[in-house]
C-alpha positions in Angstrom: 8.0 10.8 -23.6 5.4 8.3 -21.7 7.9 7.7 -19.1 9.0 11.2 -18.1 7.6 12.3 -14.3 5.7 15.0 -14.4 3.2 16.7 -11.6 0.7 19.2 -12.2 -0.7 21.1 -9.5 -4.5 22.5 -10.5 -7.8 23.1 -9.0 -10.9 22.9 -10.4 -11.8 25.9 -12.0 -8.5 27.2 -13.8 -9.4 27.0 -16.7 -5.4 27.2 -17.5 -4.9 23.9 -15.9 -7.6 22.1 -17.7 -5.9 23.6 -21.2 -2.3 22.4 -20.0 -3.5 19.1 -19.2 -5.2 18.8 -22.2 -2.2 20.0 -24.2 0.1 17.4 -22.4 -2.8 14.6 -23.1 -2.4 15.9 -27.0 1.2 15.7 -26.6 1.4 11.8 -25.2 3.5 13.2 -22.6 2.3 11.1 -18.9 1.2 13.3 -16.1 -0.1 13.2 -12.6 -2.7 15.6 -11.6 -2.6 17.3 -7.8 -6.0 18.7 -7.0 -5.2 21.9 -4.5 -8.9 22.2 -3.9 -8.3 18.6 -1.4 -6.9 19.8 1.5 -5.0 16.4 1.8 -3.4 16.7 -1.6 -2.7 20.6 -0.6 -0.9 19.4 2.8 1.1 16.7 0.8 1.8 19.8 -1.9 3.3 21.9 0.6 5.3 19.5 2.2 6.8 18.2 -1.1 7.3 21.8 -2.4 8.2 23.3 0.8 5.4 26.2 0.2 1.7 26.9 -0.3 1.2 27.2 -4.5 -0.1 30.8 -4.3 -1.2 30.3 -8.5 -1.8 27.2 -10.6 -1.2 25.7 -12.7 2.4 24.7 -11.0 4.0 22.5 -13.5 6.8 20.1 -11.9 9.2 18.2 -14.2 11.9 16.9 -12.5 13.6 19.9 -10.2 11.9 22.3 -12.8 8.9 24.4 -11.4 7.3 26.2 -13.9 3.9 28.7 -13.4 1.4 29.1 -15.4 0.8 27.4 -19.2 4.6 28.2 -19.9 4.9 25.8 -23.1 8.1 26.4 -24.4 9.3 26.6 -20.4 7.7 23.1 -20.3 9.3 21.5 -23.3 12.7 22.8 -22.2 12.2 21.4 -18.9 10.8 17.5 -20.6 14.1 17.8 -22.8 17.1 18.6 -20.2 15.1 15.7 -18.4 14.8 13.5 -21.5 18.5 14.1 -21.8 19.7 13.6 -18.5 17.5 10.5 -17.6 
């Protein structure tokens, strides 16, 4: 699943985010880390997103946004992407 996009928006002290990530590390599945806490990150965030996160972590596979440590929300979204390439 190394090649699959996926972004996850965090900031420094959820601990949520630091377990996702370290499940998605576990898992061998790539990822990109957004930092909210930089307010240039956060700027680029809400432009992209077209809001203001107001929890992390925000999980973004493909179109999929998913809040929170939503695992089986997660692998749903990697497999419909898998599939669809």
């Amino acid at each position: 699943m190394s090649k699959l996009k996926v972004v996850v928006y965090t900031t420094p002290s959820c601990v949520y985010c630091h377990a996702l990530m370290a499940w998605l590390e576990e898992s061998d599945i790539d990822f990109v880390e957004q930092d909210l806490s930089d307010e240039a990150i956060r700027e680029k965030a809400i432009k992209k997103l077209g809001y203001e996160p107001s929890s992390v972590p925000l999980t973004v596979i493909g179109d999929k946004e998913i809040a929170g440590f939503n695992r089986p929300a997660i692998k749903k979204a990697l497999k419909r992407l898998e599939k669809n390439g």
